[in-house]
C-alpha positions in Angstrom: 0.0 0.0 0.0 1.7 3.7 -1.1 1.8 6.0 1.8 -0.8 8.9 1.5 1.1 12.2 1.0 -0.3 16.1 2.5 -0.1 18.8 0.8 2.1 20.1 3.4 4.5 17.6 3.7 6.5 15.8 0.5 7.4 12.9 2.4 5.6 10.0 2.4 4.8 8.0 6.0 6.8 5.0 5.7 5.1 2.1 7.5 8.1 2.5 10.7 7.0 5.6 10.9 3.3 5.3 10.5 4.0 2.5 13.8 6.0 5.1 15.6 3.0 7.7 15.6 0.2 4.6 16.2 3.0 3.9 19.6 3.6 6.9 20.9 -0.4 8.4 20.9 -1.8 4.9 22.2 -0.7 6.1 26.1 -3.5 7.9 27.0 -1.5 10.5 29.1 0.8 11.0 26.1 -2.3 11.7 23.7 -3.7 14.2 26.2 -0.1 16.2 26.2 0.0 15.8 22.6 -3.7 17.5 22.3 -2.3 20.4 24.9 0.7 21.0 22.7 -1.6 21.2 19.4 -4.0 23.6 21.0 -2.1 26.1 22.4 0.6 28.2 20.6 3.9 29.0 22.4 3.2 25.9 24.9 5.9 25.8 27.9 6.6 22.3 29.8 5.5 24.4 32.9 2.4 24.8 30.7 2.0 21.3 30.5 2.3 20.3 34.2 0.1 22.7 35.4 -2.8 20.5 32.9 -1.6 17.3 33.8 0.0 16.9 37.3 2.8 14.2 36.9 6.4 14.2 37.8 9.3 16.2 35.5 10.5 13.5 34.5 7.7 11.5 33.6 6.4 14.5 30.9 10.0 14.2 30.0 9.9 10.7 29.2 6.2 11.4 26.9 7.5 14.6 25.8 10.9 12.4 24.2 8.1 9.6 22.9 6.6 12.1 21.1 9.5 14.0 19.4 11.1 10.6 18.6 7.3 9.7 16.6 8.1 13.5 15.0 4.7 14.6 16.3 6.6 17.0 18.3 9.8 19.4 17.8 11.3 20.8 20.6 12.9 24.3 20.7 15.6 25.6 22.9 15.1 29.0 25.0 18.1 28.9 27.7 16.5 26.0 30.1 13.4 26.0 28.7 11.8 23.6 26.4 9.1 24.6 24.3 7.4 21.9 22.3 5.3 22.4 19.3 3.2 20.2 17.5 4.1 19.2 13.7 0.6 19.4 12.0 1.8 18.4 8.5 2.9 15.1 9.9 -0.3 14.5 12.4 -2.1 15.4 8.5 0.0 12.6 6.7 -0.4 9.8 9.6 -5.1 11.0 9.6 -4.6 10.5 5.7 -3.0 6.9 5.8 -4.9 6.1 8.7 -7.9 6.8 6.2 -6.9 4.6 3.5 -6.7 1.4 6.0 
């Protein structure tokens, strides 16, 4: 089966990849942060723990799921992490999920 492409992204979802996403979003915890990141622009970890109340290093751990799935990057400011979701891959994994 060819790997549906978006219009925002010219890389197909290989099927490793596709399993990656399916992984990292099927912790319900993990989904929920994901959903946070997505809906809020300029989201801070501190953001994050103040909506979900688990340890540092437990949103760590889903924060590193989710950037190794590429759902997620992570930018740098000093010691602050500020994660921000990657909508033209979330696009590409809803459109091969659609052709299953």
């Amino acid at each position: 089966m060819e790997a549906g492409k978006s219009r925002n992204s010219s890389k197909p979802l290989t099927a490793a990849h596709f399993r990656a996403i399916h992984k990292a979003i099927s912790d319900p915890q993990r989904y929920q942060i994901l959903q946070l990141i997505a809906g809020k622009t300029g989201c801070t970890c501190a953001d994050l723990r103040e909506r979900c109340p688990i340890t540092p290093a437990t949103l760590s751990h889903h924060l590193k799921e989710l950037h190794s799935a590429g759902l997620i990057t992570i930018a740098r400011k000093g010691k602050f992490a500020l994660p921000s979701f990657r909508r033209e891959v979330w696009k590409t994994y809803l459109d091969r999920l659609a052709q299953l």
